[in-house]
N, CA, C and O atoms as a GROMACS GRO file, in nm:
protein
  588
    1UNK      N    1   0.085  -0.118   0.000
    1UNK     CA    2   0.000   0.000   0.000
    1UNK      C    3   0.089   0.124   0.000
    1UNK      O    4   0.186   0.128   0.076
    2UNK      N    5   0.059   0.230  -0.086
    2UNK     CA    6   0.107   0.356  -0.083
    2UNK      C    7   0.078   0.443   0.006
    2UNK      O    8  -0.034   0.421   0.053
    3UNK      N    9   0.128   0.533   0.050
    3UNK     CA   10   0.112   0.657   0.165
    3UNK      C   11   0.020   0.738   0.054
    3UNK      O   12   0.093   0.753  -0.044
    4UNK      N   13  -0.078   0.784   0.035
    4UNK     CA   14  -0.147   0.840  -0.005
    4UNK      C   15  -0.184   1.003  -0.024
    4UNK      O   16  -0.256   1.074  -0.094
    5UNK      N   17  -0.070   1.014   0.103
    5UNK     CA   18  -0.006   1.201   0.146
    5UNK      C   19   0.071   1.268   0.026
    5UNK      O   20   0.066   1.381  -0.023
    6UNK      N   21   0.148   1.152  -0.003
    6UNK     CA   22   0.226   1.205  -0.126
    6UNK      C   23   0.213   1.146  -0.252
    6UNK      O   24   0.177   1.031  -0.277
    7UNK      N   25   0.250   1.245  -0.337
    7UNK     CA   26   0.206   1.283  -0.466
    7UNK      C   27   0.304   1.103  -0.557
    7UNK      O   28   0.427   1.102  -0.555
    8UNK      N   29   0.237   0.995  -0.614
    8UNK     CA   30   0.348   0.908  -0.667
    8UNK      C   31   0.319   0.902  -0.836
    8UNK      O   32   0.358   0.805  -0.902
    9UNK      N   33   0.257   0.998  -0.887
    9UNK     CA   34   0.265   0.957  -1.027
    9UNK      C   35   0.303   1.146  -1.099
    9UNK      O   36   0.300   1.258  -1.049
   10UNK      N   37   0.326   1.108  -1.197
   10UNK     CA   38   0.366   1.270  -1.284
   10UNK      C   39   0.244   1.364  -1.246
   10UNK      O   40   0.248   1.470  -1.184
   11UNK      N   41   0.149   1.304  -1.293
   11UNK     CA   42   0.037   1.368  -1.295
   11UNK      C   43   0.002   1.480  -1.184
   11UNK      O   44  -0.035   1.597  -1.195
   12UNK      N   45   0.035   1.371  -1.037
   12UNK     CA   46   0.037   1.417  -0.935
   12UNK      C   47   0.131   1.535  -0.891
   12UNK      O   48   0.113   1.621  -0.805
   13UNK      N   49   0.243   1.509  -0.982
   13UNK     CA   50   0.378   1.594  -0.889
   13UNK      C   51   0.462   1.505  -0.873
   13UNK      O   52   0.440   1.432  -0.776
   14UNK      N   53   0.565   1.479  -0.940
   14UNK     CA   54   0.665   1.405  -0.890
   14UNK      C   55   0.779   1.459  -0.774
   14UNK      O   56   0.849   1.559  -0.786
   15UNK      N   57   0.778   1.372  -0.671
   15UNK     CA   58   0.893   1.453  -0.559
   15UNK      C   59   0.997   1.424  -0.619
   15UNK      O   60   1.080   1.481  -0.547
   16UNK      N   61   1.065   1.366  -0.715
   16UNK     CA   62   1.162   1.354  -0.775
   16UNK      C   63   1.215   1.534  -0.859
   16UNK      O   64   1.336   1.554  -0.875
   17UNK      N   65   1.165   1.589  -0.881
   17UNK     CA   66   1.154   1.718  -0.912
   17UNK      C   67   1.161   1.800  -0.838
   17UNK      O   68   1.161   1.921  -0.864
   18UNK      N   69   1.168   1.736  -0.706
   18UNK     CA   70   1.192   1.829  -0.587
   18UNK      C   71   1.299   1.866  -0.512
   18UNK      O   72   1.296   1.776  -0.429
   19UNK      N   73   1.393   1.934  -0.482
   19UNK     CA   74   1.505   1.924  -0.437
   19UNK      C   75   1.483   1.977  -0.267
   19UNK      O   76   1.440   2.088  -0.235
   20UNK      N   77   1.525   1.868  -0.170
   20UNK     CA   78   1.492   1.916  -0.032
   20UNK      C   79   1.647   2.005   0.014
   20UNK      O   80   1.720   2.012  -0.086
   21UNK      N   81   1.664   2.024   0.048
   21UNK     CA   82   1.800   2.066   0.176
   21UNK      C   83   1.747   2.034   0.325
   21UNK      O   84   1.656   2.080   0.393
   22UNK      N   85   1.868   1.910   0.350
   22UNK     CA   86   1.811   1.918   0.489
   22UNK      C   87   1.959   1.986   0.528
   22UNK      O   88   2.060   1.985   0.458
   23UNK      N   89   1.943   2.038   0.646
   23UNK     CA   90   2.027   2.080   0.706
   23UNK      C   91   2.069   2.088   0.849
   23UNK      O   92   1.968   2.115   0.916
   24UNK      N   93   2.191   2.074   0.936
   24UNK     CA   94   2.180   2.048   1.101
   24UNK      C   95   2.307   2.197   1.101
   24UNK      O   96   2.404   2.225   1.031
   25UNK      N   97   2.239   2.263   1.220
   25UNK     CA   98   2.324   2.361   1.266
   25UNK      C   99   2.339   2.365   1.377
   25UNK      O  100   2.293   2.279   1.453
   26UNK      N  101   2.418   2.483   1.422
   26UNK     CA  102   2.391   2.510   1.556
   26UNK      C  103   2.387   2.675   1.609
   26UNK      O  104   2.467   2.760   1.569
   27UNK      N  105   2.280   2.700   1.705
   27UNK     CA  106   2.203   2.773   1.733
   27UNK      C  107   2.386   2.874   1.777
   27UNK      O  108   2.437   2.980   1.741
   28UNK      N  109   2.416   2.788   1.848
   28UNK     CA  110   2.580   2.867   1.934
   28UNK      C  111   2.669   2.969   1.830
   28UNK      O  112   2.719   3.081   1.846
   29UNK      N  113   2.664   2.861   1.703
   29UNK     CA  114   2.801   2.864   1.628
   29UNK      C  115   2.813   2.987   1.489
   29UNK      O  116   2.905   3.047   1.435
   30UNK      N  117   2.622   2.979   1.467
   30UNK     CA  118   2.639   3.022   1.334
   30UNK      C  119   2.499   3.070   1.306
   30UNK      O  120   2.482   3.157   1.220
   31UNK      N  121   2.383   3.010   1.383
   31UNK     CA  122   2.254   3.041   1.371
   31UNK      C  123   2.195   3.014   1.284
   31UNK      O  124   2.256   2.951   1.198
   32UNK      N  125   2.059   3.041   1.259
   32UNK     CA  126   1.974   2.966   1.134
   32UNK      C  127   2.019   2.998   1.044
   32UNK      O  128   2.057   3.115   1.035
   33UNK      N  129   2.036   2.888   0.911
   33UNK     CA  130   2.131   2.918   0.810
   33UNK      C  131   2.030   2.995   0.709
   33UNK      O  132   1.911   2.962   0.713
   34UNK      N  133   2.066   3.081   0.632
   34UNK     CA  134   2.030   3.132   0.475
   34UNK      C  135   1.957   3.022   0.395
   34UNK      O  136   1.977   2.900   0.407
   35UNK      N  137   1.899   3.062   0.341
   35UNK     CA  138   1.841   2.949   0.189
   35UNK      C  139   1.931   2.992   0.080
   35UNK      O  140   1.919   3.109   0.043
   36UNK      N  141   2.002   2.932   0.034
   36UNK     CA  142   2.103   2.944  -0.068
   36UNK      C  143   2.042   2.944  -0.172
   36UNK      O  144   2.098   2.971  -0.278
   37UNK      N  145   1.895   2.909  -0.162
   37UNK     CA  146   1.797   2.898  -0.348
   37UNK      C  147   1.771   3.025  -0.328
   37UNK      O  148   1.790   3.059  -0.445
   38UNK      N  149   1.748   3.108  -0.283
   38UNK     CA  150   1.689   3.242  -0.319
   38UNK      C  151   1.539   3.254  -0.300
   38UNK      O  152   1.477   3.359  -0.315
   39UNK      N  153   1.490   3.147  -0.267
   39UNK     CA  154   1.360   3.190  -0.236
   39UNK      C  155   1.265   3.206  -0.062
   39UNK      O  156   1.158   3.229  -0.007
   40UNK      N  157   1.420   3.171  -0.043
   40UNK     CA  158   1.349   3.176   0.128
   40UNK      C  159   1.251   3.098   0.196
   40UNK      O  160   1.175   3.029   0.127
   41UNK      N  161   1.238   3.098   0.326
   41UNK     CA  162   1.119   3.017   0.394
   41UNK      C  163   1.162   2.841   0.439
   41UNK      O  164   1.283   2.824   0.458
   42UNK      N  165   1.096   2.750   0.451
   42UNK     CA  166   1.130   2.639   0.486
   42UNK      C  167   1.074   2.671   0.600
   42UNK      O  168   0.990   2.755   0.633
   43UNK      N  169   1.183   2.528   0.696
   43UNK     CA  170   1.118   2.484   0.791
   43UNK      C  171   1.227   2.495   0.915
   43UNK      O  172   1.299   2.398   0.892
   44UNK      N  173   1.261   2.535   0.989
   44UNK     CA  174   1.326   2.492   1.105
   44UNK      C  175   1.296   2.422   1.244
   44UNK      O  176   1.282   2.505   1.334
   45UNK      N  177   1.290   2.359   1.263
   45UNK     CA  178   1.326   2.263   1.370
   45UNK      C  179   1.418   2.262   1.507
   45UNK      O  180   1.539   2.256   1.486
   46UNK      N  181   1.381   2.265   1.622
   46UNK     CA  182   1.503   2.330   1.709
   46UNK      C  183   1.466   2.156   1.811
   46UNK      O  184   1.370   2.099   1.862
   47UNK      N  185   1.641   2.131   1.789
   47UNK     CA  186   1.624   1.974   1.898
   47UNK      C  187   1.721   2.004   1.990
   47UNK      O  188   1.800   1.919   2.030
   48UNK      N  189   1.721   2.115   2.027
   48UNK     CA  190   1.753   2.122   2.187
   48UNK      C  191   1.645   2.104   2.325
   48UNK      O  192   1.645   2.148   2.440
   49UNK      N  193   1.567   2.029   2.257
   49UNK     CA  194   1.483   2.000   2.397
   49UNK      C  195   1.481   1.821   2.453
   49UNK      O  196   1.413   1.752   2.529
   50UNK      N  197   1.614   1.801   2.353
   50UNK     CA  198   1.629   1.620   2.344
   50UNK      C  199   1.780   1.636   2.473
   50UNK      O  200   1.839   1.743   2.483
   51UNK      N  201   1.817   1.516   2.554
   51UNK     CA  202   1.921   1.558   2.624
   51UNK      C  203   2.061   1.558   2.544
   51UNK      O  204   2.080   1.489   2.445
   52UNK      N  205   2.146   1.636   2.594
   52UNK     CA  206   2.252   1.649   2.504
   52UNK      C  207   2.317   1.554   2.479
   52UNK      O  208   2.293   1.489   2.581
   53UNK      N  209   2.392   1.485   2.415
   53UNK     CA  210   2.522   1.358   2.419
   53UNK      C  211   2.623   1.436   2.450
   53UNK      O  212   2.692   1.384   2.538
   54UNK      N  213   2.675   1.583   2.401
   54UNK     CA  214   2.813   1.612   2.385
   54UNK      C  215   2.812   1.704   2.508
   54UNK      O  216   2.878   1.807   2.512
   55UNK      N  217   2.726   1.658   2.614
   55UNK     CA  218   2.756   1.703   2.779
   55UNK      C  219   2.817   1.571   2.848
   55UNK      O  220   2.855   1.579   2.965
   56UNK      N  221   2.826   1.468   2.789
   56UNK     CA  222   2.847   1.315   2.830
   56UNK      C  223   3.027   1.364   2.762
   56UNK      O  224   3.055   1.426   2.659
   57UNK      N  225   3.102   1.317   2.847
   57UNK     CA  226   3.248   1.312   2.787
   57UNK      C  227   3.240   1.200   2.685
   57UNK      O  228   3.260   1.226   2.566
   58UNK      N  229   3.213   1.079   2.725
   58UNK     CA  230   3.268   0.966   2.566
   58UNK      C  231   3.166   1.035   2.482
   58UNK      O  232   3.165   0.956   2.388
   59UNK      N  233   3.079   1.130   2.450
   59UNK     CA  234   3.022   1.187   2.325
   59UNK      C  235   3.110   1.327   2.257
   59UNK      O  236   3.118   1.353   2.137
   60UNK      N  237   3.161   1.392   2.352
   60UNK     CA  238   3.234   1.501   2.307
   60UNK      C  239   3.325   1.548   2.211
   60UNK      O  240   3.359   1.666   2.199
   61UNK      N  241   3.369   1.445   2.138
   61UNK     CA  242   3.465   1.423   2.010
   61UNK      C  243   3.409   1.383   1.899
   61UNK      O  244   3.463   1.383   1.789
   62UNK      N  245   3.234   1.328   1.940
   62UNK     CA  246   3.163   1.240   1.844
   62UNK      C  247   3.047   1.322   1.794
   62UNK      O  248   2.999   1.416   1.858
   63UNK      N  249   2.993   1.270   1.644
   63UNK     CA  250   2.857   1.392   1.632
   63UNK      C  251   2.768   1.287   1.589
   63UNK      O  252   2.807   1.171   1.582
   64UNK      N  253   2.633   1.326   1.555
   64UNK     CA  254   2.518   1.237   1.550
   64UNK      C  255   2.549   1.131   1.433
   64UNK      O  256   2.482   1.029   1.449
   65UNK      N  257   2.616   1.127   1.340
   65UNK     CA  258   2.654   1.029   1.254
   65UNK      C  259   2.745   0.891   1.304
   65UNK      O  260   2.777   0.809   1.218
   66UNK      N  261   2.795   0.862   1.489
   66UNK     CA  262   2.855   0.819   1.542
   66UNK      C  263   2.774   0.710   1.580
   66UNK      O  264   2.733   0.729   1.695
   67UNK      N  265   2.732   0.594   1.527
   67UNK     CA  266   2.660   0.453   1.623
   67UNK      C  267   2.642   0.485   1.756
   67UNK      O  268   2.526   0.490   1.796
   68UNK      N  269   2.733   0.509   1.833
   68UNK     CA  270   2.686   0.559   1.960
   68UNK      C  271   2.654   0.671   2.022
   68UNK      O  272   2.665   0.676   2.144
   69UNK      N  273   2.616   0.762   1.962
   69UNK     CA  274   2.570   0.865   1.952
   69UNK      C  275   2.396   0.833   1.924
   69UNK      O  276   2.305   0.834   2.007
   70UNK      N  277   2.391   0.810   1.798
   70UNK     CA  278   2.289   0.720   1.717
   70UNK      C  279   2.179   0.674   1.813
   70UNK      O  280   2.061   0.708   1.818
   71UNK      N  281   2.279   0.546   1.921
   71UNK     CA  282   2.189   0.468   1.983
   71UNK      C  283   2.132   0.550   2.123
   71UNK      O  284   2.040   0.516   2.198
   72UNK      N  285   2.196   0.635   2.128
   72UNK     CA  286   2.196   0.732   2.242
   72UNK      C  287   2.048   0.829   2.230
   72UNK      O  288   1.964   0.852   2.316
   73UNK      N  289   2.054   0.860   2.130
   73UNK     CA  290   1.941   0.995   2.082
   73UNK      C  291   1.823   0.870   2.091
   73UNK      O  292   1.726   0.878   2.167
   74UNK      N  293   1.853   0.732   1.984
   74UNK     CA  294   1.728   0.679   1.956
   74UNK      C  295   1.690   0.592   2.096
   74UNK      O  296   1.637   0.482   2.079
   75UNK      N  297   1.707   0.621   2.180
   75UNK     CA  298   1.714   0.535   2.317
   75UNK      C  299   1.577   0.650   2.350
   75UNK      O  300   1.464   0.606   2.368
   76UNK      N  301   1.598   0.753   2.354
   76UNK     CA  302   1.476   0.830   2.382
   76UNK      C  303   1.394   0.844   2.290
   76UNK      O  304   1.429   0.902   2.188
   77UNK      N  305   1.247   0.787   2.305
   77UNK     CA  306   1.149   0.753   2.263
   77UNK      C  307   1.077   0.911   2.173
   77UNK      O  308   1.031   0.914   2.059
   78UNK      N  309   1.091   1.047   2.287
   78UNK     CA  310   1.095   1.175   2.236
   78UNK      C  311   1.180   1.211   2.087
   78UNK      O  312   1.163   1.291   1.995
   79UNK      N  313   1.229   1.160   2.102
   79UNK     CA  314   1.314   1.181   1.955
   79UNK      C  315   1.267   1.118   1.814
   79UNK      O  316   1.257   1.188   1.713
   80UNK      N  317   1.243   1.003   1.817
   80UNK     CA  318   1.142   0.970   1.727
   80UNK      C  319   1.033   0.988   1.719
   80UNK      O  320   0.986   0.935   1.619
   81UNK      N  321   0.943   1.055   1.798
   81UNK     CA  322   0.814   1.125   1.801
   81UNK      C  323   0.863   1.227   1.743
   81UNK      O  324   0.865   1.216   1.620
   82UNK      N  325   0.898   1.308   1.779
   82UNK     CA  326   0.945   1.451   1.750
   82UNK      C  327   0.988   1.440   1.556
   82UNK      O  328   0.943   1.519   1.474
   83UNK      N  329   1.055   1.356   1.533
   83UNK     CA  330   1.030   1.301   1.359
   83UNK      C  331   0.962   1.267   1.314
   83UNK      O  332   0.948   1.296   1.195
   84UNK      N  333   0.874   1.185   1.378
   84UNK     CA  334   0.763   1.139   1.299
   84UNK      C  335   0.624   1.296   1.297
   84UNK      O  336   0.568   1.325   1.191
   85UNK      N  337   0.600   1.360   1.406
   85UNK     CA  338   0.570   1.516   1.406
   85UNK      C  339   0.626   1.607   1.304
   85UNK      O  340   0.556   1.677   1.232
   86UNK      N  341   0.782   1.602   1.300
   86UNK     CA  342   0.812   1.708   1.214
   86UNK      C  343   0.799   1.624   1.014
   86UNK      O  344   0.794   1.707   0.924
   87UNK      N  345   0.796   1.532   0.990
   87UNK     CA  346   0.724   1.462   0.883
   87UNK      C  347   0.620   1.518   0.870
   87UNK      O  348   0.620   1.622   0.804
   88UNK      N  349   0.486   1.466   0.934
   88UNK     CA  350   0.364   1.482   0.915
   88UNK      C  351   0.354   1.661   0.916
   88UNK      O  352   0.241   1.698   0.885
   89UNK      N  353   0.418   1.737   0.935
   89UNK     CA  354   0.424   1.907   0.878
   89UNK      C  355   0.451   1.892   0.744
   89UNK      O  356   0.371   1.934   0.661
   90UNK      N  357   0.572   1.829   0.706
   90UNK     CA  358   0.654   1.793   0.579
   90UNK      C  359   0.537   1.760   0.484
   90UNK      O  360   0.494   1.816   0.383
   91UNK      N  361   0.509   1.676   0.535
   91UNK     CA  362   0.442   1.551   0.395
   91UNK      C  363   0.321   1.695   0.291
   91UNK      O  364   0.343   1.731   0.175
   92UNK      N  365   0.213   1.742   0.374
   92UNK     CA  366   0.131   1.805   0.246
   92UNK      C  367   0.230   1.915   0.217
   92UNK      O  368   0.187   1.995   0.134
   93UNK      N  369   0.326   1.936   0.253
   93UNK     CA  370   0.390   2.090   0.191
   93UNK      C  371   0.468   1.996   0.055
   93UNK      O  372   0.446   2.033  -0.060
   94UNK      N  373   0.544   1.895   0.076
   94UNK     CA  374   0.600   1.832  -0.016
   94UNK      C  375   0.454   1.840  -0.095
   94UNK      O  376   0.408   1.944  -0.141
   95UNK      N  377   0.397   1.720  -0.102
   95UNK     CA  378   0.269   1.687  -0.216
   95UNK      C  379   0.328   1.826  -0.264
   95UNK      O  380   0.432   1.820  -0.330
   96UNK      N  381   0.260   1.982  -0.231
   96UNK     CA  382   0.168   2.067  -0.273
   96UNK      C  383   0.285   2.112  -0.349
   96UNK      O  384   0.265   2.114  -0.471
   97UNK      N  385   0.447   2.162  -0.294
   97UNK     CA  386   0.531   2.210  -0.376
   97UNK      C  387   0.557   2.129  -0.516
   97UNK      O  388   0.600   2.181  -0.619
   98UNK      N  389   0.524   1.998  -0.501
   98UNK     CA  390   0.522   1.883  -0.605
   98UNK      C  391   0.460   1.917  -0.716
   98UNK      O  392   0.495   1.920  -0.834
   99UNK      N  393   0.325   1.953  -0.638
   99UNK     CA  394   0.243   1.992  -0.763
   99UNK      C  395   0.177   2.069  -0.809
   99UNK      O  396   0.073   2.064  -0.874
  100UNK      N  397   0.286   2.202  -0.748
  100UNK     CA  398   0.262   2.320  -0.830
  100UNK      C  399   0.394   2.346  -0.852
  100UNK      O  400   0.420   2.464  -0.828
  101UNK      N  401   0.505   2.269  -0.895
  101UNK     CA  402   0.623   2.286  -0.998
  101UNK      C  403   0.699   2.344  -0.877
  101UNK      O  404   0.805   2.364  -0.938
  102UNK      N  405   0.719   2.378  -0.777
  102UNK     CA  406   0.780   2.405  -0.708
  102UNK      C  407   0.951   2.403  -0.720
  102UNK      O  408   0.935   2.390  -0.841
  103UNK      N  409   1.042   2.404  -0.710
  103UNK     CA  410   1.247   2.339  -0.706
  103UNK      C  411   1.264   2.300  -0.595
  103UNK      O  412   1.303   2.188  -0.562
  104UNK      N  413   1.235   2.394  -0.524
  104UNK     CA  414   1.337   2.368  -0.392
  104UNK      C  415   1.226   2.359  -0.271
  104UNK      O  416   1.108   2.395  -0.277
  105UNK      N  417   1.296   2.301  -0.158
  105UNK     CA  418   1.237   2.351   0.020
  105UNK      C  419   1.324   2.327   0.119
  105UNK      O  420   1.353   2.209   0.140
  106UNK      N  421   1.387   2.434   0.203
  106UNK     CA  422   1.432   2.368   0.306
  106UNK      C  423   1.428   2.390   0.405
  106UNK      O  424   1.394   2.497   0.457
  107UNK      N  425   1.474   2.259   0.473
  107UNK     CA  426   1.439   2.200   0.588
  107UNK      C  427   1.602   2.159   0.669
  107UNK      O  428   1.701   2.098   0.627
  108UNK      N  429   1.566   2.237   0.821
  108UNK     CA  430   1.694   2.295   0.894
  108UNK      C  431   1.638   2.202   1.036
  108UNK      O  432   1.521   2.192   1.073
  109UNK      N  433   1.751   2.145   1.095
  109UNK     CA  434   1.731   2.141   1.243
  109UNK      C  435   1.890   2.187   1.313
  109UNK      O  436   2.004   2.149   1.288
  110UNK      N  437   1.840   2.273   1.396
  110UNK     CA  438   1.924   2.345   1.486
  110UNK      C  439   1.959   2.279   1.657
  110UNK      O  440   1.880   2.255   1.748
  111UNK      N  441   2.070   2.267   1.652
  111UNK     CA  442   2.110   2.220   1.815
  111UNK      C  443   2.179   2.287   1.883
  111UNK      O  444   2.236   2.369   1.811
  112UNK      N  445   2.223   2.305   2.048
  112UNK     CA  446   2.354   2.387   2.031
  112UNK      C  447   2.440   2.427   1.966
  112UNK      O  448   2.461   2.532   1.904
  113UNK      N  449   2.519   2.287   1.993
  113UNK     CA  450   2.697   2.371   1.877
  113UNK      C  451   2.697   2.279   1.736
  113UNK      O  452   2.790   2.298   1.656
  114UNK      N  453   2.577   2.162   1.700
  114UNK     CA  454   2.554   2.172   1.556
  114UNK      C  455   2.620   2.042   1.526
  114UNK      O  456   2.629   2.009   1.408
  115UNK      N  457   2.667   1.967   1.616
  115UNK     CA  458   2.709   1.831   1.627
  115UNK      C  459   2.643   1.720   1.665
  115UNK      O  460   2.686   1.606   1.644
  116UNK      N  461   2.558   1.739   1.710
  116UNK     CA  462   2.508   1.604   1.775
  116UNK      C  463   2.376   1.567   1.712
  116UNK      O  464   2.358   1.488   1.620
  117UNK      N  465   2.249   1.668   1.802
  117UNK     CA  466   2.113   1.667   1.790
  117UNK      C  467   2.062   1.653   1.670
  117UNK      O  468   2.009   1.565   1.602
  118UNK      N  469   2.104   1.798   1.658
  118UNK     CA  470   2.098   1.806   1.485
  118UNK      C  471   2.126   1.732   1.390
  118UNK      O  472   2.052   1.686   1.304
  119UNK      N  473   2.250   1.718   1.407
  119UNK     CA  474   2.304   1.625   1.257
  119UNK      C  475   2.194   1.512   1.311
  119UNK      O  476   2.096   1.518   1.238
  120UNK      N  477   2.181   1.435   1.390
  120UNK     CA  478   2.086   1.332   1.407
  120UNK      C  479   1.953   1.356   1.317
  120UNK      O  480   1.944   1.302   1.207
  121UNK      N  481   1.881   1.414   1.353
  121UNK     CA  482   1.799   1.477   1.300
  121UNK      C  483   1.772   1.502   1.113
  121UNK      O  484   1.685   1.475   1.030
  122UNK      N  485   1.864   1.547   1.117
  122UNK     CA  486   1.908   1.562   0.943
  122UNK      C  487   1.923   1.482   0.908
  122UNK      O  488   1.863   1.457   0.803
  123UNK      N  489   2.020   1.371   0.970
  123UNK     CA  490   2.025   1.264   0.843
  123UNK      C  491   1.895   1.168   0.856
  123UNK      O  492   1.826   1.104   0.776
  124UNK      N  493   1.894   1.188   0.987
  124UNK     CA  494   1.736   1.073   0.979
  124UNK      C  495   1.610   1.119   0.901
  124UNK      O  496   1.549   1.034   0.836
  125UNK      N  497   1.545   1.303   0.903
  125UNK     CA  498   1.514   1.336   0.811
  125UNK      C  499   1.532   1.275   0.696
  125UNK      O  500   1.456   1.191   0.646
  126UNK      N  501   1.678   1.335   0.632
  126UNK     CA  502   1.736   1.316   0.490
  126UNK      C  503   1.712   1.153   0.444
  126UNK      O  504   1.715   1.118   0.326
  127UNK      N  505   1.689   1.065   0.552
  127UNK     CA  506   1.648   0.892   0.515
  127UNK      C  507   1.517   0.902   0.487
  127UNK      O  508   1.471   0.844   0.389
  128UNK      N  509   1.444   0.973   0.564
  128UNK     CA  510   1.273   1.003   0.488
  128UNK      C  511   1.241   0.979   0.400
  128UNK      O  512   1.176   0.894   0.339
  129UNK      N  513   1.298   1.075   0.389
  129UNK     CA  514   1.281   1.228   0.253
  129UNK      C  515   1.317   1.113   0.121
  129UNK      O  516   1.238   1.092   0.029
  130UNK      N  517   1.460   1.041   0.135
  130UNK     CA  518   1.433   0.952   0.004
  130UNK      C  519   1.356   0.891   0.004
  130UNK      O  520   1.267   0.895  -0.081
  131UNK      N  521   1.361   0.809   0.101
  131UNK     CA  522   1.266   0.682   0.077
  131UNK      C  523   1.092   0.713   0.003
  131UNK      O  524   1.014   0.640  -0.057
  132UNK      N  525   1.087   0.884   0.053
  132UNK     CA  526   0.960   0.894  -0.004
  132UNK      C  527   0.983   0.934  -0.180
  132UNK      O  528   0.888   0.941  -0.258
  133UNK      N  529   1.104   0.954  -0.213
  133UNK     CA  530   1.133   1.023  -0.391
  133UNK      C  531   1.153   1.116  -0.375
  133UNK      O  532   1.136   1.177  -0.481
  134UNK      N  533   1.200   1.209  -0.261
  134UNK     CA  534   1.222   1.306  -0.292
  134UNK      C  535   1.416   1.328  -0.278
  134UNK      O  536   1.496   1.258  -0.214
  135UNK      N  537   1.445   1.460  -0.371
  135UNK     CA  538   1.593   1.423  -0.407
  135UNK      C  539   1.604   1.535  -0.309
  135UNK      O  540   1.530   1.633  -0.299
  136UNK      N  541   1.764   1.488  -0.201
  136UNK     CA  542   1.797   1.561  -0.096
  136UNK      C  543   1.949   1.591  -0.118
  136UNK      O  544   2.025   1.520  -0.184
  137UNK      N  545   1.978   1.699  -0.058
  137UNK     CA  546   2.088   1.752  -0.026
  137UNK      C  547   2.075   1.749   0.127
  137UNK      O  548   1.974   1.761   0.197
  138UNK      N  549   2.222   1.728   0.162
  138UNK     CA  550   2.232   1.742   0.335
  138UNK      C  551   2.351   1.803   0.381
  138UNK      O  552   2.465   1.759   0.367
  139UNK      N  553   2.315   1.906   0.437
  139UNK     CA  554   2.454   1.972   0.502
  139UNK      C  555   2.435   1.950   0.644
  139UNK      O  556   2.331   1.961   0.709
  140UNK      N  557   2.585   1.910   0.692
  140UNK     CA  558   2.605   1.936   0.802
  140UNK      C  559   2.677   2.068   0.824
  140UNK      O  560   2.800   2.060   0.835
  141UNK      N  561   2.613   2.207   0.835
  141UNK     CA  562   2.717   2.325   0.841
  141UNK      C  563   2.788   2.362   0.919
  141UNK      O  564   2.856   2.463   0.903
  142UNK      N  565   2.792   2.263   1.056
  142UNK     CA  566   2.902   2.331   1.144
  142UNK      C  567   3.020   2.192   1.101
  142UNK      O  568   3.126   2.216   1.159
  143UNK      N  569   3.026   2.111   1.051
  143UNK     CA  570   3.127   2.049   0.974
  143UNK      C  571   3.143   2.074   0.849
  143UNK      O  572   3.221   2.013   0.776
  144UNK      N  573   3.055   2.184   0.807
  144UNK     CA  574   3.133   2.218   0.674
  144UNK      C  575   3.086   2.104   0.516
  144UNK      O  576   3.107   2.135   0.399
  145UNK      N  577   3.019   1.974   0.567
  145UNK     CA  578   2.973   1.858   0.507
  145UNK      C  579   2.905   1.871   0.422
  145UNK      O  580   2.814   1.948   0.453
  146UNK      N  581   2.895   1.823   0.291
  146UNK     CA  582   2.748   1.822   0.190
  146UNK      C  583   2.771   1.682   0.178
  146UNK      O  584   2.870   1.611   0.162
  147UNK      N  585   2.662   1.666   0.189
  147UNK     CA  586   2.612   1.474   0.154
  147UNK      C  587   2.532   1.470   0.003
  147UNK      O  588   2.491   1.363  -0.043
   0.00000   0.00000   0.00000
């Protein structure tokens, strides 16, 4: 069975035509980033209300792309709510940018210093986001990263 939220034939809007940006920052380092498309707007997301890892010393060298980091965030049950919430915002804005020709949308989550929460966040986003067809870019901007 298909998710029915989003758009899966031409007709409809292809999310393939869509280009997301997800993005993880941090609130400390650099602040909500710019839209580099020029058209502004999106979505931000703030996951500083998840507990920190990089207040834990064995996390402090490590950022959310770290297995144990990973198992750390997904250990709290809040954290995957909090995705599956910030999705269900996602899903009719995707359809609708789909299918009214839309390029771009993006989509930011902000943490302290832009290592941990965040990047968590983003890439687990950014696993969404394909799986539903839609084509992603992912920065991690306080590493400087494009995925």
């Amino acid at each position: 069975m298909t998710d029915s939220r989003i758009p899966r034939s031409p007709e409809e809007g292809s999310l393939a035509g869509l280009l997301v940006s997800v993005c993880s920052f941090g609130y400390l380092r650099s602040g909500i980033p710019p839209n580099p498309h020029g058209n502004g707007g999106g979505f931000v997301f703030d996951c500083r209300l998840f507990k920190n890892p990089g207040r834990e010393e064995r996390f402090r060298s490590r950022n959310g792309t770290d297995p144990d980091v990973s198992a750390f965030l997904e250990g709290d049950p809040e954290v995957g709510a909090f995705l599956d919430h910030a999705q269900a915002l996602l899903d009719p804005v995707l359809r609708s940018y789909a299918s009214r020709g839309y390029a771009h949308l993006q989509v930011c989550f902000g943490c302290t210093g832009g290592q941990h929460r965040s990047v968590y966040c983003a890439e687990r986003m950014a696993e969404r986001l394909r799986a539903l067809g839609a084509r992603v870019e992912l920065l991690h901007r306080e590493r400087g990263v494009w995925w």
